[in-house]
Structures are given as structure tokens and as C-alpha cells.
C-alpha positions, 0 to 999 in steps of 0.5 A, spaced: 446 731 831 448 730 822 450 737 822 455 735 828 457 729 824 457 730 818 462 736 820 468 731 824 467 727 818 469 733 814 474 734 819 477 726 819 477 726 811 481 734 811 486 730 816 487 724 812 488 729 806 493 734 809 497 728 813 497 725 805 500 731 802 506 731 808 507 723 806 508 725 800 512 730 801 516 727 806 517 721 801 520 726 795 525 728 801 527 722 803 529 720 795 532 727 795 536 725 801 538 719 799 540 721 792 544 726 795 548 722 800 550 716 794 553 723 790 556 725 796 559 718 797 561 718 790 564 726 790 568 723 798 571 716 794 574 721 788 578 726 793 583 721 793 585 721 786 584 728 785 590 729 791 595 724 787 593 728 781 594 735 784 601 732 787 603 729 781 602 734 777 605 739 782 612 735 782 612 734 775 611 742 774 617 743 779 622 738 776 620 742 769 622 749 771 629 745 774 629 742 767 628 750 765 633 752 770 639 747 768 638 749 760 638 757 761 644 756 765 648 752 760 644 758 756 647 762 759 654 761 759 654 760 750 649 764 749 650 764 741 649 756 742 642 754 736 642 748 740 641 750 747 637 755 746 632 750 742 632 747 749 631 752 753 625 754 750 622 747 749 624 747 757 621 754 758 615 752 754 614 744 758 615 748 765 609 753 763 605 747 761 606 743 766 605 748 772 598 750 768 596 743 769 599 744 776 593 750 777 588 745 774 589 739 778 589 744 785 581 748 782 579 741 781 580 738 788 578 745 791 572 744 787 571 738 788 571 740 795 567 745 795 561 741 791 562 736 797 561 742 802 555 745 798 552 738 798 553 736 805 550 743 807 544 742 803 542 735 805 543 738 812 537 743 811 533 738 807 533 733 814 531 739 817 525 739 813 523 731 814 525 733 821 519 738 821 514 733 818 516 728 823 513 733 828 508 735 825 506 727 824 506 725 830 503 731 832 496 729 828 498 722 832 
């Protein structure tokens, strides 16, 4: 009879152990996905401004290639011309910049989207495991 008691006492004390350390778990977890899902709100509020970002500089990429077209045409028709030549190399060299800073902005929000992407997948498989210990809780109940 004592070896009978002292066996659930045993039992009850590893079950209450057990269901502690999936408490504990599953609090961490929900931190995680708590923290994740603030940076997620933060990374979806700032597409926005990438994107005005990303048309700005493409519009300003395509007005200084026009800029550079305009000054290589007058180039071309007084090729012997110091002035106009000085400006189509400061147009030719404004147009390279601008249309490099025109790929930066888009490999930004390409990776702005992408880590919006990653993270939304990630707090997806961290549910999926506070669903698992969900179950299992109130399978101990």
C-alpha cells in the first residue's frame, strides 16, 4: 500500500515537473512570437516609404539619363565643343549615379519584403509549436 502511494506520489510530483518545463517552454515561445510579430508590424509600416523611395529614385535615374541624352545630342552635333563636352560627362556621370542609387532602393524593398517573408514564416512554425503544447496540456488536464 506505501509502495503503491509513494509510486503516484512520484507519478503526480514528474507530471507537475514535466507540465512546468512545457509552461516554461511555451511562455518563451510566446515572447518569441510576441517580439517577432512587433518587428513584423515594424518591417510592414516601413514598405511604404521604401517603395516612394524606390519610385523616387527611379524617376530621378530616368530624368538624368534624358539629361544625358539631351547633352550627347547637342554633343554630337559640335563635337569640338570643351563646354558641351564637360557636360555630357557631368550628365553621362549624374545618370550612372542616379540609376545605381535606383538598384539600391529596389534591393532594398526586395529585402525588406523578403525579411517580412522570412519572419512571417517563422512565426508561423513558432505557432505551430505553442499549438503542440497547447494539446499536450490539455491532454495532462
Amino acid at each position: 500500500m506505501k509502495a503503491i502511494l509513494f509510486l503516484l506520489g512520484l507519478l503526480s510530483f514528474g507530471l507537475m515537473a514535466s507540465a512546468q518545463i512545457m509552461n516554461k517552454d511555451s511562455l518563451s515561445l510566446v515572447s518569441k512570437i510576441n517580439a517577432d510579430k512587433e518587428k513584423l508590424a515594424k518591417l510592414q509600416g516601413s514598405v511604404a516609404e521604401r517603395e516612394k523611395e524606390k519610385l523616387k529614385a527611379a524617376q530621378l535615374a530616368q530624368e538624368s539619363a534624358d539629361d544625358n541624352r539631351v547633352a550627347a545630342n547637342r554633343l554630337s552635333n559640335d563635337p569640338q565643343d570643351k563646354k558641351l563636352a564637360r557636360k555630357a560627362d557631368n550628365g553621362a556621370a549624374d545618370a550612372r549615379d542616379d540609376a545605381r542609387k535606383a538598384r539600391k532602393a529596389n534591393s532594398r524593398l526586395e529585402n525588406l519584403n523578403m525579411d517580412i517573408l522570412n519572419l512571417t514564416e517563422k512565426i508561423a512554425k513558432e505557432e505551430t509549436k505553442l499549438k503542440k503544447y497547447v494539446v499536450e496540456a490539455e491532454a495532462l488536464k
